[in-house]
N, C-alpha and C positions, 0 to 999 in steps of 0.2 A: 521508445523502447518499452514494452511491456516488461510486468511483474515476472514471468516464468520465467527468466533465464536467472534469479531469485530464489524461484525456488528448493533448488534442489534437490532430494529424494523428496519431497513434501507432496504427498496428492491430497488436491480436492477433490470434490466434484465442478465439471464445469461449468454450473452459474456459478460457484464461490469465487473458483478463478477468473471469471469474468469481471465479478463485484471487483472485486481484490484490484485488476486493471484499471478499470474505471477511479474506481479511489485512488490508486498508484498516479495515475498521468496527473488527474484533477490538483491533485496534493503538491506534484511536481510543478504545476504551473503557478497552485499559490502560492508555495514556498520560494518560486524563482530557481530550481534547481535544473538542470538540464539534462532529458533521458540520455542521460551516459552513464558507466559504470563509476562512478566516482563516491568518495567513502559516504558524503552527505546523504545522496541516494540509494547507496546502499542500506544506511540504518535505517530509511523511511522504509525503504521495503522490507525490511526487517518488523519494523512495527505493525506494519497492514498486516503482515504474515504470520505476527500474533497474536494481533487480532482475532486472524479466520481462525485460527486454532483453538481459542475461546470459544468459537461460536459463534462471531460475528459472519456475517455475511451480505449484511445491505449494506452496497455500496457506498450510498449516505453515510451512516454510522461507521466504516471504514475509515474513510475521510474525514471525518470528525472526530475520529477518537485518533487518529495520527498527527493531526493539526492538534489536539491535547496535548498529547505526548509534547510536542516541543513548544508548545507555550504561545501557539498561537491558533484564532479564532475565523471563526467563517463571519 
């Protein structure tokens, strides 16, 4: 499942949204959570997503500062 059904009224640009992807699935795999709407996954996409809103937008740094957020490491 991608990031954008997440978003909602929120636009990027489309590499951000791409980043944002990439870091979303990547995150999802190491945290063991499974692309479905479920609240776990929802907060991770929540976090990537304010991330990009800061500013962020390399996928890397995405993914590493949401793997932050919950207390764990790459």
């Amino acid at each position: 499942m991608p990031i954008t059904p997440y978003l909602r009224s929120n636009v990027f640009e489309p590499e951000t949204t791409k980043a944002m992807g990439v870091a979303f699935e990547k995150a999802c795999r190491k945290l063991g959570l499974s692309l479905t709407r479920d609240a776990m996954t929802e907060s991770l996409a929540k976090v990537i997503i304010e991330l990009a809103e800061g500013g962020v937008s390399d996928p890397e740094r995405l993914y590493r500062g949401a793997l932050a957020h919950f207390g764990k490491a790459d």
